[in-house]
C-alpha positions as CSV (number, residue, x, y, z in Angstrom):
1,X,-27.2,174.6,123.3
2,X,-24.3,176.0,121.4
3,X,-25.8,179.2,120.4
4,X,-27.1,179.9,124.2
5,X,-23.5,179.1,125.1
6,X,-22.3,181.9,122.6
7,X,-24.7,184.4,123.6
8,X,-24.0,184.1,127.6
9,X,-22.1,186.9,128.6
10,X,-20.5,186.2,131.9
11,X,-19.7,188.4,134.6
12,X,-16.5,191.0,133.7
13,X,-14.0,190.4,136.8
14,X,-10.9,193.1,137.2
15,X,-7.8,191.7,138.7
16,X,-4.8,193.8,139.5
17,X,-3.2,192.5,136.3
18,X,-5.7,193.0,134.1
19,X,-6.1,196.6,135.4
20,X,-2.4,197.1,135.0
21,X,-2.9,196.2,131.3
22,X,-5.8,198.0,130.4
23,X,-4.2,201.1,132.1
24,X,-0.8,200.5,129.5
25,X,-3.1,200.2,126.9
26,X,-4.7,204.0,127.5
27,X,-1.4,205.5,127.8
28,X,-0.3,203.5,124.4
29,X,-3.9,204.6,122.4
30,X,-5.3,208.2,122.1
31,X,-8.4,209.8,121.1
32,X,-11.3,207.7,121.2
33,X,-9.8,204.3,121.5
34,X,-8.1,205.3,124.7
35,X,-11.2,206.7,126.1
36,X,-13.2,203.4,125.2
37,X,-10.4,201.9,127.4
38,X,-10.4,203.8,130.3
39,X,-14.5,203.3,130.3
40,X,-13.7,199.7,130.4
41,X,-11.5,200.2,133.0
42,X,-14.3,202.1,135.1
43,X,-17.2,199.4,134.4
44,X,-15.7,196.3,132.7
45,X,-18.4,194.7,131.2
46,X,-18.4,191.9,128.6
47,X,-19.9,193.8,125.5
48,X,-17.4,196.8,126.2
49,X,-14.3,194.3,125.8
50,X,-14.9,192.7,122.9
51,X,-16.3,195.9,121.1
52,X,-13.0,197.7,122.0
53,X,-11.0,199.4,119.1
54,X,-8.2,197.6,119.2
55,X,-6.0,194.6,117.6
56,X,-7.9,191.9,117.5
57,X,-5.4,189.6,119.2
58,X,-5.0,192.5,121.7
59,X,-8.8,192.3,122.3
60,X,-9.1,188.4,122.7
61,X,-6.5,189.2,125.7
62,X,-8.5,191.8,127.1
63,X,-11.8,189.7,127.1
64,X,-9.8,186.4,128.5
65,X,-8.6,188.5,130.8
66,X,-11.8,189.9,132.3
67,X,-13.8,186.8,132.1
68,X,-13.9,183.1,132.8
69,X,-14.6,181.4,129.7
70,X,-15.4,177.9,128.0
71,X,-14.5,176.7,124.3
72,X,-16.5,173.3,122.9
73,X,-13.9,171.3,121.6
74,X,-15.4,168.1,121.6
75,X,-18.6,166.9,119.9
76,X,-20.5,163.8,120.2
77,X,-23.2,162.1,119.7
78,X,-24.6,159.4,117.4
79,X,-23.3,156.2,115.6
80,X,-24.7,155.6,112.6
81,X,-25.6,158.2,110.2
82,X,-29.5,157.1,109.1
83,X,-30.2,157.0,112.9
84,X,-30.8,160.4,114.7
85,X,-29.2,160.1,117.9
86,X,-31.2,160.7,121.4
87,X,-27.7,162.2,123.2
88,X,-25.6,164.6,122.1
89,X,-22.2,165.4,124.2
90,X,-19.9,168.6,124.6
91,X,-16.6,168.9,126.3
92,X,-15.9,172.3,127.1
93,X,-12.4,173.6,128.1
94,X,-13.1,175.9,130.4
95,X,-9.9,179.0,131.3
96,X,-10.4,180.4,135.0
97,X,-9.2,183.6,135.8
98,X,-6.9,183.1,138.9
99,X,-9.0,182.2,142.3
100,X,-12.2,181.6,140.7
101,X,-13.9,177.9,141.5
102,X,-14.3,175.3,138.7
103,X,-17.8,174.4,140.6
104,X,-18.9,177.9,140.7
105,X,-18.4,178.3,137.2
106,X,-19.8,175.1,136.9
107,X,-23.0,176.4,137.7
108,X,-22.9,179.2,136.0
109,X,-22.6,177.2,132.9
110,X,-25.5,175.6,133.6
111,X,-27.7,178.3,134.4
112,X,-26.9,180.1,131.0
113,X,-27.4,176.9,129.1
114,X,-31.3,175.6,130.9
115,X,-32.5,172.8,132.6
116,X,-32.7,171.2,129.4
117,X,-28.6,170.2,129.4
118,X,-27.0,168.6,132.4
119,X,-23.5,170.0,132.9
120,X,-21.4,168.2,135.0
121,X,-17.7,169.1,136.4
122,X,-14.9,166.9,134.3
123,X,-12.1,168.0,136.5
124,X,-10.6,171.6,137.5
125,X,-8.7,173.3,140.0
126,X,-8.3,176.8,141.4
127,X,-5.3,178.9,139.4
128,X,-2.8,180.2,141.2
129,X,-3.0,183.6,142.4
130,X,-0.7,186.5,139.6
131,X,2.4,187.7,141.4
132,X,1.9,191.7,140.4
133,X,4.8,193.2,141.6
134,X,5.2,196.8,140.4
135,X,8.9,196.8,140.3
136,X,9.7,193.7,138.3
137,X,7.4,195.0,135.8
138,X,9.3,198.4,135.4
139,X,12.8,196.0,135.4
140,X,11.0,194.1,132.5
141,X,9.9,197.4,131.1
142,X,13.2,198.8,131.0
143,X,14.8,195.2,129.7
144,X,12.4,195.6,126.8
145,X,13.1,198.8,126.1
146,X,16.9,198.6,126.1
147,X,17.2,195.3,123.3
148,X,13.9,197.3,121.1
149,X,13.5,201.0,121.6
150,X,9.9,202.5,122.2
151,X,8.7,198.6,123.1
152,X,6.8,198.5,126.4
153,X,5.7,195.6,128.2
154,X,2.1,194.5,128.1
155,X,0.8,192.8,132.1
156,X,-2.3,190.0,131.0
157,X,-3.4,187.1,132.5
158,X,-2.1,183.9,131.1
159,X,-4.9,181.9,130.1
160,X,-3.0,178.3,129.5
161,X,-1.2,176.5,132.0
162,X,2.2,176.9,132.7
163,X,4.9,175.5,135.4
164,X,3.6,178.1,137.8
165,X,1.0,175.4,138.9
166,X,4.4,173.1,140.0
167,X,5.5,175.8,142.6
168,X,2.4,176.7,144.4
169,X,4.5,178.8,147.2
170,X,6.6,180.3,144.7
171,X,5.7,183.9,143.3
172,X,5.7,183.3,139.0
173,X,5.6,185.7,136.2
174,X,5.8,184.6,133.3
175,X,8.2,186.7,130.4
176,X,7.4,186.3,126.8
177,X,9.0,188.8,124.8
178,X,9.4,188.5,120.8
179,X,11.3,190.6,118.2
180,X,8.5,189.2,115.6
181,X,5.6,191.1,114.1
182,X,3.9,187.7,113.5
183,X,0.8,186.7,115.2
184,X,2.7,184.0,117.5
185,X,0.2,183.9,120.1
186,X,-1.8,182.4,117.5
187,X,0.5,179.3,116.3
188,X,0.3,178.1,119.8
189,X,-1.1,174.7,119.9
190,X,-2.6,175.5,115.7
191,X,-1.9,173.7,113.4
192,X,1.6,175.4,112.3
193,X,2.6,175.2,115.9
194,X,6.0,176.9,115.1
195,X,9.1,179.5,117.5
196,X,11.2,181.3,115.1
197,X,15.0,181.1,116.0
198,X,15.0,184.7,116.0
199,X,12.2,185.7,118.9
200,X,14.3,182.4,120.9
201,X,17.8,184.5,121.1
202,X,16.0,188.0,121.9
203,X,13.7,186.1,124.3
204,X,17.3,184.5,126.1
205,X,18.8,188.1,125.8
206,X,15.5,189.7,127.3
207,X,15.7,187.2,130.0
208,X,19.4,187.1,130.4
209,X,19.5,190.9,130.9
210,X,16.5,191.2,133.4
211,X,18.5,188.7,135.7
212,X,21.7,190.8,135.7
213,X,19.3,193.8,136.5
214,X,17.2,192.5,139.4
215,X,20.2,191.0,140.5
216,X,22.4,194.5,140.6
């Protein structure tokens, strides 16, 4: 079951967002790299995105990006270790892109994996909709710019849940900026789950100086 799980390649989906990344990513690449980019931009398909030249971390953003996707995380099955077991369970944590069904994906799940495994719906709800507003990304842009020269801000889709889910009426974007050149994405939720006190005061400058700009 597993290893169907890890080949299905679901269907690529381009959101405003995720265009609005992959379109900062051509003009920050050249040559060949930027033209793989702009081909994924014209037919996003899952073997393009995770075959693109880029950063790895960069890539796994693009894909989750692009595509609903679901992680095992929890394995069960028999108790006693002479005895092979007649069930075997798997929890998947599945990451919606915003305004796509947990029952529809659901189903997809289940198609990919045969009528051999029931999958059945845990829980899930419908993510709330990315506020892409063209001129608080150029305000974050130029906030960026002005506390680390050359820096530009990178648009993606959020695939973990934040407080945006608490204000359902309230347009969110979320602002994570970091002086670091550490893989922090990475220590999120990993085992050296860790914020250096360095990327905590450029994030409250970031922040602090995009609120006296919006606001002027």
């Amino acid at each position: 079951m597993l290893l169907r799980l890890r080949a299905f390649a679901p269907e690529s989906v381009l959101q405003p967002t995720s265009r609005r990344m992959l379109t900062t990513l051509a003009e920050l690449y050249s040559g060949a790299t930027a033209e793989a980019i702009r081909h994924l931009l014209q037919a996003p398909t899952w073997e393009r995105a995770n075959s693109l030249p880029i950063d790895p971390v960069l890539r796994d953003f693009v894909v989750a990006g692009l595509h609903n996707t679901a992680t095992p995380t929890l394995l069960s099955a028999g108790r006693r270790l002479n005895v092979v077991p007649t069930e075997a369970t798997v929890v998947l944590d599945g990451r919606l892109l915003p305004g796509e069904r947990p029952e529809q994906w659901s189903q997809q799940i289940q198609k990919a994996l045969g009528e051999s495994v029931e999958v059945s719906l845990l829980s899930g709800r419908v993510s709330s909709l990315v506020h892409d507003d063209p001129r608080i990304i150029e305000v974050l842009d130029e906030t960026v710019a002005a506390q680390e020269p050359g820096a530009r801000v990178l648009p993606y889709i959020n695939s973990a849940s934040t407080d945006a889910r608490a204000f359902p009426d309230t347009k969110v974007i979320g602002f994570f900026p970091s002086s670091s050149d550490e893989d922090i994405m990475r220590l999120i939720h990993g085992v050296d789950e860790r914020a250096r006190i360095s990327d905590v005061l450029f994030g409250g400058q970031c922040l602090l100086d995009a609120v006296v700009r919006l606001s002027t």
